[in-house]
C-alpha positions as CSV (number, residue, x, y, z in Angstrom):
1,X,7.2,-3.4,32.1
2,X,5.3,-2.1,29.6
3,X,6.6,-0.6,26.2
4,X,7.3,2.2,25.7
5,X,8.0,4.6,22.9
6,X,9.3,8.0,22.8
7,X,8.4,10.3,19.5
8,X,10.2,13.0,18.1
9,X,8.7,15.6,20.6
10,X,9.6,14.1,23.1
11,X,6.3,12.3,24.4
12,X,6.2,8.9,26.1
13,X,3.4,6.5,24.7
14,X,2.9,2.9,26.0
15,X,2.2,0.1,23.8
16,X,-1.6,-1.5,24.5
17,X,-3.6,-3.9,22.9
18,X,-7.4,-4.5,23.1
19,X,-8.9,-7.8,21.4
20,X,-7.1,-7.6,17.8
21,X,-6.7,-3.8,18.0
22,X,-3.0,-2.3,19.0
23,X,-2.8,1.2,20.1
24,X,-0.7,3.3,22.4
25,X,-1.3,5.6,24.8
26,X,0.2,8.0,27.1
27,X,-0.5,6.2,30.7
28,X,-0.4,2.6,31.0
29,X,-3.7,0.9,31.3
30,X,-4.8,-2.7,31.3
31,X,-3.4,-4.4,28.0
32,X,-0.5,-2.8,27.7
33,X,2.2,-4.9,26.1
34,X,6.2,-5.5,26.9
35,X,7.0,-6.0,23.3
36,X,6.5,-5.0,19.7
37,X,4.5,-8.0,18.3
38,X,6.6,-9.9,15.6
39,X,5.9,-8.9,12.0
40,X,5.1,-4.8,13.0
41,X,7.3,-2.0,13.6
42,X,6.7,1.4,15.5
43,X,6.7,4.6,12.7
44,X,4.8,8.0,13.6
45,X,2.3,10.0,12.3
46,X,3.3,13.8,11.5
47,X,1.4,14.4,14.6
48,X,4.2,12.5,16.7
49,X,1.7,9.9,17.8
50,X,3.3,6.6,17.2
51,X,1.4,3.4,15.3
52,X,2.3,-0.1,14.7
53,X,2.7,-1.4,10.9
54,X,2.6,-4.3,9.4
55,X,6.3,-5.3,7.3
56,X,5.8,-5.7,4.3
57,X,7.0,-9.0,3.3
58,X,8.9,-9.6,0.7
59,X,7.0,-11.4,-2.7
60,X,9.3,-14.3,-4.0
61,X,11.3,-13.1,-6.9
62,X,10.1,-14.0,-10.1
63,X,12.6,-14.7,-13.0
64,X,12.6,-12.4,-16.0
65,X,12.2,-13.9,-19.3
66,X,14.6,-12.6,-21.4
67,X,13.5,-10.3,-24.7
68,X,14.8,-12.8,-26.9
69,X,13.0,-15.5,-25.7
70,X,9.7,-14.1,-26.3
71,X,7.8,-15.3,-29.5
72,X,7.7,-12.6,-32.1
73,X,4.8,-10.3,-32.7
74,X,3.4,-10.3,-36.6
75,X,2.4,-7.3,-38.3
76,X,-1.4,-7.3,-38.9
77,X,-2.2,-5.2,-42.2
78,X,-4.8,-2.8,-41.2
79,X,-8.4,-3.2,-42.7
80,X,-9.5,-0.2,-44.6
81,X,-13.5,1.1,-43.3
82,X,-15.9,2.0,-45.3
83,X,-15.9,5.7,-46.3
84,X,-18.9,7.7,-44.4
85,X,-21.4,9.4,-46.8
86,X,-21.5,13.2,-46.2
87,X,-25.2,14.0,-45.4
88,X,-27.0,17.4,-46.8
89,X,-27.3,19.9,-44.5
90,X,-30.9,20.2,-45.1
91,X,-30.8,16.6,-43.6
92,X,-29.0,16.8,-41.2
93,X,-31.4,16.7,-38.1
């Protein structure tokens, strides 16, 4: 039995796949599957057709270094630059 999912409207669409390519349609045609394939879930698009998505797996936690722990910043004096000579207007090109 193939599987099937009803949207929000109220459509049936069957659950197909082609090669590496899922995709679900409203009659059921060679390919169609009887399951969700493991790590995808079913959501819809605003226009009520249904697709399969990948679940996001979770990244391992990584541990927070606490503020204290990290080595102190200095204070770098700021370098003064060289003042710009103001060029004549009759210069100026």
């Amino acid at each position: 039995m193939a599987y099937g999912h009803t949207n929000s409207k109220g459509n049936t669409y069957y659950l197909h796949n082609k090669g590496r390519m899922f995709f679900f349609s409203k009659e059921i045609k060679e390919g169609a599957l009887d399951a969700v394939p493991a790590g995808y879930n079913v959501v819809e698009m605003k226009t009520g057709l249904p697709v399969l998505k990948k679940i996001a797996v979770d990244a391992p936690a990584t541990e927070a270094v606490p503020a204290t722990a990290a080595p102190a910043m200095e204070a770098v004096p700021a370098t003064e630059a060289p003042a710009l000579e103001a060029v004549p207007a009759e210069n100026a090109g």
